[in-house]
C-alpha positions, 0 to 999 in steps of 0.5 A: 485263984486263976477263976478268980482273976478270969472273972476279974478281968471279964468283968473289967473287960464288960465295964470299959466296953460299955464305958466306951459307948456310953452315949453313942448309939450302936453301929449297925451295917447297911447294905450298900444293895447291888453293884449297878454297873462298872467303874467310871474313868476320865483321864485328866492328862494327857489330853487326847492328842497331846504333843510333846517337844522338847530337845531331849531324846527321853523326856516325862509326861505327867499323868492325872486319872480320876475312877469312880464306881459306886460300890468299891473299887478294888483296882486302878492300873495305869499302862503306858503302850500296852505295859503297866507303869503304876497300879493302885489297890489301897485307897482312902476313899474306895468309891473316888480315886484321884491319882497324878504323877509323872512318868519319865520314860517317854520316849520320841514316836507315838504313845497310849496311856490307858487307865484301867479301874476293877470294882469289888464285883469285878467290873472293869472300865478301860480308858485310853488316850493317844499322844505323841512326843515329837522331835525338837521343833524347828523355827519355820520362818525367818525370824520366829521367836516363839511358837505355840501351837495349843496341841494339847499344851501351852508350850513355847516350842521354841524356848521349851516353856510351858505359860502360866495359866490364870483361871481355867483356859481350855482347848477345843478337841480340834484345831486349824493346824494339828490337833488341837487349839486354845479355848478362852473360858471366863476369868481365864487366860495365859502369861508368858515372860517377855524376857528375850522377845522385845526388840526394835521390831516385833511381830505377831500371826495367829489363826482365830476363831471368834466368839463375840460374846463377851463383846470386847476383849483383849487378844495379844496384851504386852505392856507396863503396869498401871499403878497411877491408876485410882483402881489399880490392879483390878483397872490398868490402862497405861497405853506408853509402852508396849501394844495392845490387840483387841477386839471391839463390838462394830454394829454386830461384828467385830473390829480388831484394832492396835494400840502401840506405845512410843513412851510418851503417848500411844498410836492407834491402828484402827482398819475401820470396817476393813478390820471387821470379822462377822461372828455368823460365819463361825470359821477361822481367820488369820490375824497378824500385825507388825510393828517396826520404827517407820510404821505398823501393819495388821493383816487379816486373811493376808489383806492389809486391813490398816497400815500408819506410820510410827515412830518405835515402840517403846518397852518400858515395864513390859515383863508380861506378854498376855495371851488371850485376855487385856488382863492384868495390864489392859483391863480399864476398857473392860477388854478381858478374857476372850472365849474365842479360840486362837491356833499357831500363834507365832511371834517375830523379832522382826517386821514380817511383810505381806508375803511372809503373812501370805506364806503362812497363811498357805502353810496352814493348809499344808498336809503334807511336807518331805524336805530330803534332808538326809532322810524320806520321813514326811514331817507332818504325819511321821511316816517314811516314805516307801523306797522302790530301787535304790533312791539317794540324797543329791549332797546338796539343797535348794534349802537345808543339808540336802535333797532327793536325787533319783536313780534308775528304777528308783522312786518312793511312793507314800500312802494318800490317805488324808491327803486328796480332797475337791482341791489339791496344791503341790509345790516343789524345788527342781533340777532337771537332769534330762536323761532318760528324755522322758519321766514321772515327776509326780503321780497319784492314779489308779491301777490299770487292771484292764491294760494287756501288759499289767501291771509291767504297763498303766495308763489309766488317766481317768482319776487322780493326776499325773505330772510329767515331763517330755523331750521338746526339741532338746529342752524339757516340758512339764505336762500335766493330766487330771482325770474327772472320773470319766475322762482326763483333761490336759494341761500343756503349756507348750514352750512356756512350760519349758526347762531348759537342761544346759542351765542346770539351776534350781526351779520352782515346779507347782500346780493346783487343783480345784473344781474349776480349773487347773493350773501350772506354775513354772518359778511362780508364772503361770504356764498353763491354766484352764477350766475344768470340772472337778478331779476323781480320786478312785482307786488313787491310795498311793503318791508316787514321788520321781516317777511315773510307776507304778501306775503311769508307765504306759508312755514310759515316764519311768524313774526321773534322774533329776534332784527334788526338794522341798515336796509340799502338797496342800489341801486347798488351790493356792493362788498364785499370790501364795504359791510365790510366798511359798517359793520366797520362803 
């Protein structure tokens, strides 16, 4: 019976099987022939150098990875600082991974993500990327609403708000200022809710690098919807309210122009061909416009390219600031998405003036900058200050909570790397304190090996600088020295560049350097100037700050006792137009 019944069911069994491929040709394997190599993978977010502010200690960033390989892959890893955070083994389609999250423990200082994908041959790719969450950002001028600096995202620092991305808008891998910059694509642009931002006065500063094809496009856009328009929404043109900055083809060129509405009708600011920027030269320019109730304002490279009287501008239906494109509200002229490049747009609750323009303008070629404001990290690079001896803080400030104050045998020196070029500005506030009679202030040179006494004694003047002060009949003259490579020239403004301890104030202390000449400012006046051939950096790896030492102590201008604030240092020569911008800040 049993033989029976296992028949029975064999036979069943045989009948549903060919059953079940009645029709269907046999499966047959196919050798998918030898793994030609590892794994492909591309890190979609983070972008290299991406930096992230927001006012939390502990914040997220959101991660997206794509791995492929042409085999099978067995393996995807993510790490965040050298310690896994996700790994992934089973997939729908083992050849293309595609993976987002977010991770939620990042914390303020620098970070790598790396992404690590294994095939079945057990080929590995590593992929890494480097980004940073910075402390909260702080306004930098007066009346600064909103801050985006494109370093990998389209964040509102001030207001912690990412914009809304229509299309597909890009960054270029470099910017002007920091890391990154935006890149215009096609069809593609940013919106931001103008909720907060619209006032009396409003004002708007960016760098821009121009791309002139498309040959017009819009750049900055806030205004009303054009629904009275036969074509509306594709064709809006309501020029009423808000403004409209753009640019237009000039015989080859391309003229910047600004449109504004009172309510009734609207008023134009064309610079003529004093707004124009010349494609060819392929370089950044900084654009700006004002707009207040007496008149409106566009600069270009801090120059006044056209100025009118107005009588204020009027908001009505303006929810949408554009960013980079006339779209949605300004597109019956064909002004749309601009595939230009734009860096640090900044807007204001208020009609900056030409200084302000100017200060920002030198503020972009800032490279290094300590405020003393309770501690010596430098706000650009994140790095802190070495301390020599026991330097302090003053208790008080020419601007912000406080200031360096120095002390015998103490100084702090920090690395030059990135900081020296063919041109060099520094700007600093200072109170004098005029014991000892004689000191460094600030100091890059080389060392003195040759020198009998080093390294207790150097004076090698032939590289880098020195700027020092010294006795003169009871008051204090600052001097400054520069080395060419084979000999050093002087900068002595004599009396003019005198300080006077008794008044015991607050003076504004800068220099520059060029491949021409040299000069001193004293409270935004020249004090000294003069020709010179082109500065020598060998062997200059480190800044001295209130000091003389450890490479200029020759004629003992040793430790300073005095107060320093506000440490700027430049890669370009400031003029002198700048340099006052700076002290007006």
């Amino acid at each position: 019976m049993k033989n029976i019944l296992k028949y029975a069911l064999a036979l069943l069994l045989s009948i549903a099987m060919t059953s079940c491929y009645d029709g269907i040709d046999p499966i047959t394997a196919v050798d998918p022939g030898p793994d030609a190599g590892a794994p492909l993978v591309t890190i979609v977010k983070p972008a290299e150098g991406l930096e992230i502010q927001v006012p939390d200690p502990i914040t997220s960033v959101n991660i997206e990875f794509k791995a492929e390989d042409d085999i099978e892959l067995s393996m995807v890893t993510v790490a965040l600082d050298g310690n896994q955070i996700a790994s992934f083994d089973s997939f729908t389609d083992y050849r293309i991974v595609t993976r987002a999250f977010s991770y939620d423990n990042v914390t303020t200082g620098e970070h790598v993500l790396t992404v690590t994908a294994t095939d079945l041959a057990g080929n590995t790719t590593i992929s890494a990327v480097n980004f940073s969450k910075e402390p909260p950002y702080t306004p930098l001028f007066s009346g600064e609403m909103f801050y985006m600096g494109f370093d990998g995202s389209y964040t509102d620092l001030v207001s912690i708000k990412d914009a809304t991305e229509v299309g597909s808008p890009g960054f270029t891998g470099s910017g002007r200022v920091g890391s990154d910059a935006y890149a215009g694509a096609t069809d593609s642009y940013l919106t931001f809710p103008t909720a907060g931002m619209l006032g009396s006065e409003f004002s708007a500063s960016f760098w821009y690098k121009v791309n002139a094809t498309p040959d017009r496009a819009g750049i900055l856009v806030i205004g009303p919807e054009d629904t009275a328009n036969a074509n509306y929404p594709t064709s809006q043109n309501n020029r009423k309210s808000g403004f409209r900055l753009f640019r237009e083809n000039a015989g080859g060129k391309q003229r910047i122009k600004l449109n504004v509405g009172n309510g009734t009708g609207d008023s134009w600011f064309d610079g003529g061909a004093a707004a124009d920027i010349d494609p060819a030269v392929n370089d950044w320019v900084h654009i700006a416009f004002s707009i207040s109730n007496t008149e409106s304002v566009v600069y270009i490279n801090g120059q006044v390219v056209k100025q009118g009287a107005f009588t204020g501008v009027d908001w009505t239906g303006c929810d949408i600031l554009s960013i980079m494109s006339g779209a949605p509200r300004f597109t019956g002229w064909n002004h749309k998405s601009d595939l230009s490049n734009m860096d640090e747009l900044r807007l204001f609750n208020k009609a900056i003036t030409q200084t302000d323009v100017v200060n920002m303008i030198a503020q972009g070629s800032k490279s290094f900058n300590m405020s003393f404001n309770g501690s010596y990290v430098e706000s650009i690079s994140k790095v802190d200050a070495a301390e020599v001896g026991s330097p302090g803080f003053a208790g008080e400030a020419y601007m912000g909570n406080n200031a360096y104050a120095g002390a015998t045998d103490s100084y702090l020196t920090f690395p030059t790397a990135g900081l020296l070029g063919s041109e060099f500005s520094a700007s600093m506030w200072y109170k004098l304190n005029a014991v000892p009679d004689r000191a460094g202030v600030l100091v890059v040179g080389p060392e003195d090996t040759a020198n009998a006494n080093y390294p207790a004694s150097q004076n090698n003047r032939k590289h880098g600088f020195r700027f020092f002060r010294e006795n003169a009949g009871g008051k204090q003259r600052f001097k400054l020295n520069v080395g060419n490579g084979t000999g050093d020239n002087w900068f002595d403004g004599g009396a003019a560049a005198d300080v006077d301890p008794a008044v015991n104030d607050w003076v504004h202390l800068a220099f520059t350097i060029s491949g021409t000449e040299c000069v001193v400012y004293i409270n935004g006046q020249v004090v000294k100037q003069g020709a010179f051939s082109g500065v020598s950096w060998e062997g200059c790896d480190i800044l001295s700050i209130m000091s003389g030492a450890p490479r200029f102590t020759g004629w003992n201008h040793k430790s300073d006792l005095s107060y320093m604030d506000e440490l700027q240092i430049f890669n370009k020569a400031l003029s002198q137009t700048e340099i006052q911008a700076v002290m007006a800040q």
